[in-house]
C-alpha positions in Angstrom: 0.6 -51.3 13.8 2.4 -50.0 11.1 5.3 -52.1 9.2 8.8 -50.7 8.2 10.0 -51.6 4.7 13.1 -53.6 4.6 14.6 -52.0 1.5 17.0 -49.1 1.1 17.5 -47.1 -1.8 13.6 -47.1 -2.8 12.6 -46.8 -6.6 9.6 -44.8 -8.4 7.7 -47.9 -8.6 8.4 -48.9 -5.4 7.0 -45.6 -3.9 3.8 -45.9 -6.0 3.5 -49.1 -4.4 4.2 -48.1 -0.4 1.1 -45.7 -0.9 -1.2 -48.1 -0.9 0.2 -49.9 2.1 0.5 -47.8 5.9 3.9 -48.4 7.2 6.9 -46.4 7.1 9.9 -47.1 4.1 13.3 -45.8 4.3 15.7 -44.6 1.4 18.7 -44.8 2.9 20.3 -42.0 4.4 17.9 -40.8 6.6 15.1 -40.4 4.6 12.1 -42.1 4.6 8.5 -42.0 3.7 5.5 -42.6 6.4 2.6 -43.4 4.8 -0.5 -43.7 7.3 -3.4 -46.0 7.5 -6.8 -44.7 6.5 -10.4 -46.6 7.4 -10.6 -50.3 7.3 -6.7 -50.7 6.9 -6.6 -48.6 4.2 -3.7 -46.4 2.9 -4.4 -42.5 3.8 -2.2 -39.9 4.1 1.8 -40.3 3.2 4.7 -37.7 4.3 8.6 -37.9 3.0 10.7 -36.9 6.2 14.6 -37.1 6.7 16.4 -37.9 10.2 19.2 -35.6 10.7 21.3 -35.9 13.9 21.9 -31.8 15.7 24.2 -31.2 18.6 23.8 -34.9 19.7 20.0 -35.1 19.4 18.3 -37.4 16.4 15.5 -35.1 15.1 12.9 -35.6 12.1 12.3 -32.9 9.9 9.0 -33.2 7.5 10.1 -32.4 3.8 6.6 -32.9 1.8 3.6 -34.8 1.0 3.8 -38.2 -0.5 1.9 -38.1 -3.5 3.0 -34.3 -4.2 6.8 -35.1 -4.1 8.4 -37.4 -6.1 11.5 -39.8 -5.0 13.4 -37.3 -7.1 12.4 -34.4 -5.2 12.4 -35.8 -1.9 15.9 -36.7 -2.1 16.7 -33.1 -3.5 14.6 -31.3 -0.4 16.8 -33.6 2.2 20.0 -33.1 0.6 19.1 -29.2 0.8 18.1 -29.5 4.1 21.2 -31.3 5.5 23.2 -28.6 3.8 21.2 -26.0 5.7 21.5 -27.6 9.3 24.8 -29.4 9.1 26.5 -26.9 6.8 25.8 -23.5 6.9 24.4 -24.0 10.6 20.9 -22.8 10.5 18.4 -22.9 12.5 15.5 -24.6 10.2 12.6 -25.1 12.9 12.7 -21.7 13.8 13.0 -20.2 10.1 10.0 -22.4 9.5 8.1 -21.5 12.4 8.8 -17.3 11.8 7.5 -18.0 8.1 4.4 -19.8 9.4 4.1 -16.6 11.6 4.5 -13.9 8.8 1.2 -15.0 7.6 -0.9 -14.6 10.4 -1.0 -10.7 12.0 -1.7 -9.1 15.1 -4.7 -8.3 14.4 -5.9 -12.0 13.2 -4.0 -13.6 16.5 -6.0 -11.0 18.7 -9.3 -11.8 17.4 -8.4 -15.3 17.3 -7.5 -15.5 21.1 -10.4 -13.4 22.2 -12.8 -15.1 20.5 -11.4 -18.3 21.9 -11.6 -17.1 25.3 -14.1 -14.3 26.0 -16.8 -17.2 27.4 -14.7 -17.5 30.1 -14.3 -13.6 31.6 -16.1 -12.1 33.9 -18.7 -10.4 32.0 -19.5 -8.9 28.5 -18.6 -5.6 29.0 -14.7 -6.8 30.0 -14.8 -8.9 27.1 -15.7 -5.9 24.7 -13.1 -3.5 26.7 -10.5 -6.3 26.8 -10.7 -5.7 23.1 -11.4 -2.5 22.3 -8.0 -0.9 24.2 -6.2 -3.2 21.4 -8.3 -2.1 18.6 -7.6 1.8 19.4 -4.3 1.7 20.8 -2.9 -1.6 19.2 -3.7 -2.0 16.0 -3.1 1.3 14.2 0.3 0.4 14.5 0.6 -3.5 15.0 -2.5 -4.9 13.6 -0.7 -5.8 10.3 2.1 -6.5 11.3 3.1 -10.6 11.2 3.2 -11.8 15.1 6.6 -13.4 14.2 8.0 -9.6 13.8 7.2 -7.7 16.4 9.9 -6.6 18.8 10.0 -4.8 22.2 11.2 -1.2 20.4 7.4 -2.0 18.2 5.7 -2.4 21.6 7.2 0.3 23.3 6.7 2.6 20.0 2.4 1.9 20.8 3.2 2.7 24.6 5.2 5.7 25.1 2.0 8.5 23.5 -0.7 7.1 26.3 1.8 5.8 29.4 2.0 8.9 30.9 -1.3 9.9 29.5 -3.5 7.2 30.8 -0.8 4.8 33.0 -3.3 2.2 34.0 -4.7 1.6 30.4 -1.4 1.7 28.7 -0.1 -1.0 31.4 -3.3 -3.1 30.3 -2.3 -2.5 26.6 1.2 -3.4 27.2 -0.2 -6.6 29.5 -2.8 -7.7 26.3 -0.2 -7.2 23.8 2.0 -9.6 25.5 -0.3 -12.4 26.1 -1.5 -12.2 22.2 2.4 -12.6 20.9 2.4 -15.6 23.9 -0.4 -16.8 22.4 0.9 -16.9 19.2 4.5 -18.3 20.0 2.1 -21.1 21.4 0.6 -21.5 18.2 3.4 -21.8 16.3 3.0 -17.9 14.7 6.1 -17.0 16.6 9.5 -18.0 17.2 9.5 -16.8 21.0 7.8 -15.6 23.5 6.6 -12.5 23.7 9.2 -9.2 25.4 9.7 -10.3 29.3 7.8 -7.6 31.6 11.0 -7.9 33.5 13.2 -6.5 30.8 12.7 -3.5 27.9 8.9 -3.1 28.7 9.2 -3.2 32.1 8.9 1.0 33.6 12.7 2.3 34.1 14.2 0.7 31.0 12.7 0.8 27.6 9.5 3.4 28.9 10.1 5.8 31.5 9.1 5.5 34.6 5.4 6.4 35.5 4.6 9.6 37.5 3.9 8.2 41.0 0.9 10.6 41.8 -2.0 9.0 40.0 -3.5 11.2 37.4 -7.0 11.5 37.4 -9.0 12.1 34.0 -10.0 15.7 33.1 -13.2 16.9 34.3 -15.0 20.0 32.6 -15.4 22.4 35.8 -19.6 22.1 36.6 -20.0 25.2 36.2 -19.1 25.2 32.5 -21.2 22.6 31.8 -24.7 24.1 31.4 -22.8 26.7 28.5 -21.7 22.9 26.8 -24.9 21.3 26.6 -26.0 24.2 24.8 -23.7 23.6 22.3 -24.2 20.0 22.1 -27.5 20.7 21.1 -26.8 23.2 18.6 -26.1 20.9 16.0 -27.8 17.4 17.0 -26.0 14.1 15.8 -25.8 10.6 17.2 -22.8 11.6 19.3 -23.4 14.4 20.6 -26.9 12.8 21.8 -25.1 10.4 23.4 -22.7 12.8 25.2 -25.3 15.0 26.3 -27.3 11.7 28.0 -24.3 10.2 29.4 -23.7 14.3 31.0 -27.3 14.2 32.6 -27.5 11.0 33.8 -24.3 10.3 35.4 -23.6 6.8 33.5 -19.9 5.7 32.4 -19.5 6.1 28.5 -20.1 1.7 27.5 -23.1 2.3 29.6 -25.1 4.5 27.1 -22.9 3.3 23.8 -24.7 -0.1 24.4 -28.2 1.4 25.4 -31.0 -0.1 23.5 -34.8 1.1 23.3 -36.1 -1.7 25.9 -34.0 -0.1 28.6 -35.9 2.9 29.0 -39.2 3.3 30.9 -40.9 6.8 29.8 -43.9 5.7 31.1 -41.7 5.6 34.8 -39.3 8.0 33.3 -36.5 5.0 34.8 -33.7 3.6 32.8 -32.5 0.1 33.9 -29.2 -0.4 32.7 -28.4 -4.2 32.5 -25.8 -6.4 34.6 -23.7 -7.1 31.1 -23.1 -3.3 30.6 -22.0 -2.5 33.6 -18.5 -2.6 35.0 -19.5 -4.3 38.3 -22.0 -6.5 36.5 -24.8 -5.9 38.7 -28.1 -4.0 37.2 -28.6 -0.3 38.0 -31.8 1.9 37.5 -31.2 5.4 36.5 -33.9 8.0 37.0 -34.7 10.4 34.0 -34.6 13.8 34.2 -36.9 16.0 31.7 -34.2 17.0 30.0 -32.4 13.2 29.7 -36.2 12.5 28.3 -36.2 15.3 25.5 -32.7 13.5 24.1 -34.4 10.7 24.2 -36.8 12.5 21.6 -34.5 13.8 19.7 -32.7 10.3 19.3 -36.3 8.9 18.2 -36.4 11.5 15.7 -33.2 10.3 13.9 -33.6 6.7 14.5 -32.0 4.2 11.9 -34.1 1.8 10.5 -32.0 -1.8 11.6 -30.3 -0.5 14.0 -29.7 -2.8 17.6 -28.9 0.4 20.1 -30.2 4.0 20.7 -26.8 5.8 19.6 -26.0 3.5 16.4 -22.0 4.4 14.8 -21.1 2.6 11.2 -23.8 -0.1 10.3 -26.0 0.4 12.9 -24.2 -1.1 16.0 -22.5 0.5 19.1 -20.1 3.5 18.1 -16.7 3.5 19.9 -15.2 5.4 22.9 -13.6 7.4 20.5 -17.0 8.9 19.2 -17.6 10.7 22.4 -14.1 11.9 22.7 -13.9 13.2 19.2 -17.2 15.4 20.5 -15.5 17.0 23.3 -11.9 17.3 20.6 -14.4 19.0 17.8 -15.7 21.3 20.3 -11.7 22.0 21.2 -12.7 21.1 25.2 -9.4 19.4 26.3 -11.5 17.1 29.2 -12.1 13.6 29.1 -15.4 11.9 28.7 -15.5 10.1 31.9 -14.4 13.5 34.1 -18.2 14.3 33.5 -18.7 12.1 36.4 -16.3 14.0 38.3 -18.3 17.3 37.4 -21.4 15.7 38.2 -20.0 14.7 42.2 -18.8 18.1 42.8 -21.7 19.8 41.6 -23.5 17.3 43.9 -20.8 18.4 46.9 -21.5 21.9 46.4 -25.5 21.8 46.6 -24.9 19.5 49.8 -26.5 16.2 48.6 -25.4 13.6 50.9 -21.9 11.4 49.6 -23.9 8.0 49.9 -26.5 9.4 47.4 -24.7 10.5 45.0 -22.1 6.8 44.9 -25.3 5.5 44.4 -26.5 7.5 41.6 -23.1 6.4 39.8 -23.3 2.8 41.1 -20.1 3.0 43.3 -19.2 -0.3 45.2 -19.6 0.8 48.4 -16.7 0.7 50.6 -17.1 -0.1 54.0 -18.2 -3.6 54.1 -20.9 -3.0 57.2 -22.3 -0.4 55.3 -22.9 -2.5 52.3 -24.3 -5.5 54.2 -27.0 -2.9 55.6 -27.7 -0.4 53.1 -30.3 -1.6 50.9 -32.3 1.3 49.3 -32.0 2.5 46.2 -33.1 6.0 47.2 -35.5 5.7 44.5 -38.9 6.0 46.1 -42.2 5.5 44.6 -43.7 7.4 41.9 -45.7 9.0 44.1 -43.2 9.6 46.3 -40.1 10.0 44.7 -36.9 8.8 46.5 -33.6 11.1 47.1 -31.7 9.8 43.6 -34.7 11.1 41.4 -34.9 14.5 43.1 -31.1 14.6 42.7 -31.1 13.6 38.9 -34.3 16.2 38.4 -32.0 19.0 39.9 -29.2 17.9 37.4 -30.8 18.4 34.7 -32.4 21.1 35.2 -29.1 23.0 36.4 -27.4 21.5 33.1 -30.2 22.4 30.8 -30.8 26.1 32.2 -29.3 28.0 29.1 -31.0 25.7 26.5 -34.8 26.4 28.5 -33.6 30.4 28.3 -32.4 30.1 24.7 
């Protein structure tokens, strides 16, 4: 247990003394000094602090360490400080807690939290996308910016070019955005709580309201495809490779960004995509076509030493989502990346494959419970007699690759 000094009015030497001995000294006035015990009843750490009295309530404010400030200066930080709270009526928590924020950014608190948390979601691929809609629609604009500062009008300004755009993403955005500054308020980075969903951010007041009709992402028509892949592989680069697989095998865009070497089989021509890349987090085997084989080849051919996947961006690791749409903006095509999936299904619809193939060559949940509990193939056959998916993903690529085998 600690002692409390008797005295009032301490001296220089005095002070010097109380440092070696835990307990807690007072210097009249409200202030005092609290100097801890360390091991074996030893002094350890000391703190000057001053007890001001606001709106009723006693309250302690911490003015400096022990051995850094002197009596002298103590006594000059508390008389500062009553000035400030009993004076000229500031609010000195809060000042101190926005000045502890303006050194830690968005960016920084994001990381931070993610880091902190990401063991705990569902799987890796959610942790990597929880991210990654920050980093490309977040950060450009708030990741330097101190937690402490940023308003609803700064949230809004990230929202308003993608919420009518992409709706669903930009109301994760908004939703991640919030729980980082909550995060941070909680951390002491931020004076408040983040914007209430309920107020400026909420659809209606500061952003317009969302079209009803859900927007579905660009798909290239599939009968423009074949005339593309011929110009993906005019000019081969790690991108376009990656576009051109992700085209002829059906597969969502993480799905071949994180693709490494060991996935593929070219003795089996299979590609078995594992439970961590995919969005439902259950394994999925992908048949090759001849022509996803010969951008496999190519892919070989430009192959950098170190890298950890099959499409490598800066450094060697997984490019971003951005690298594939940058592809299609180079090329001036104004469709999104994942519509190729949409031109895949209605090519599929118009050469009458059968609906419960092709969800399972993009490895749909299936819907009707029943079914699910009793539909077990994979439609993948033996490799001496293939199943329906392989035939399917053959006919694919064949149909995509037609002008490249003329050319």
């Amino acid at each position: 247990m600690w002692g409390t000094a008797r005295m009032a009015n301490l001296t220089a030497t005095a002070v010097r003394a109380a440092l070696a001995n835990p307990g807690i000294y007072s210097d009249g006035n409200g202030l005092f000094l609290k100097v801890r015990g360390g091991k074996s009843g030893t002094a350890g750490s000391a703190q000057w602090f001053v007890r001001i009295q606001v709106d009723g309530k006693r309250r302690d404010y911490g003015l400096g360490g022990g051995k850094l400030l002197s009596l002298a200066d103590a006594r000059d930080a508390a008389r500062e400080l009553r000035k400030a709270i009993k004076v000229e009526r500031r609010d000195v928590l809060t000042e101190r807690r926005d000045a502890a924020a303006a050194q830690v950014t968005f960016s920084e608190a994001a990381k931070v939290y993610h880091r902190e948390n990401e063991a705990g979601w569902k799987s890796e691929v959610y942790a990597r996308q929880w991210l990654a809609s920050l980093e490309n629609y977040a950060f450009p604009k708030l990741g330097e910016r101190p937690t402490g500062s940023i308003t609803a009008a700064d949230i809004i300004d990230v929202l308003v070019p993608i919420w009518q755009e992409i709706p669903e993403t930009a109301r994760q955005v908004r939703n991640r955005i919030c729980v980082i500054l909550d995060y941070a308020h909680a951390k002491g980075w931020r004076s408040s709580e983040a914007p209430s969903g309920n107020g400026s951010l909420k659809a209606g007041r500061g952003l317009p309201r969302q079209t009803k009709e859900r927007q579905h992402r660009k798909a290239m028509p599939y009968e423009a495809v074949p005339a593309f892949i011929t110009d993906l592989c005019s000019k081969p680069s790690y991108g376009r490779l990656a576009l051109e697989l992700l085209i002829l095998t059906g597969v969502r865009s993480q799905e071949v960004r994180m693709a490494t070497w060991e996935e593929f089989d070219r003795k089996d021509n299979l590609w078995t995509i594992p439970a961590d890349h995919m969005k439902r987090g259950k394994a999925h085997i992908v048949p090759l076509s001849q022509a996803a084989l010969a951008v496999l080849v190519k892919a070989e051919a430009l192959k950098m030493a170190g890298a950890t996947v099959v499409f490598p961006g800066i450094g060697g690791e997984a490019m971003s989502d951005m690298t594939l749409l940058k592809v299609l903006r180079d090329a001036k095509q104004p469709y999104h990346v994942h519509g190729f999936r949409s031109a895949f299904t209605d090519w599929a619809a118009n050469e009458g494959i059968p609906d419960a193939i092709v969800e399972a060559a993009l490895a749909h949940k299936t819907p009707d419970a029943v079914q699910a509990a009793y539909r077990r193939t994979t439609y993948l056959g033996t490799p001496e007699n293939p199943g329906a998916r392989v035939k399917l993903m053959d006919s694919w690529g064949r149909y995509c690759a037609a002008n490249t085998a003329k050319a």
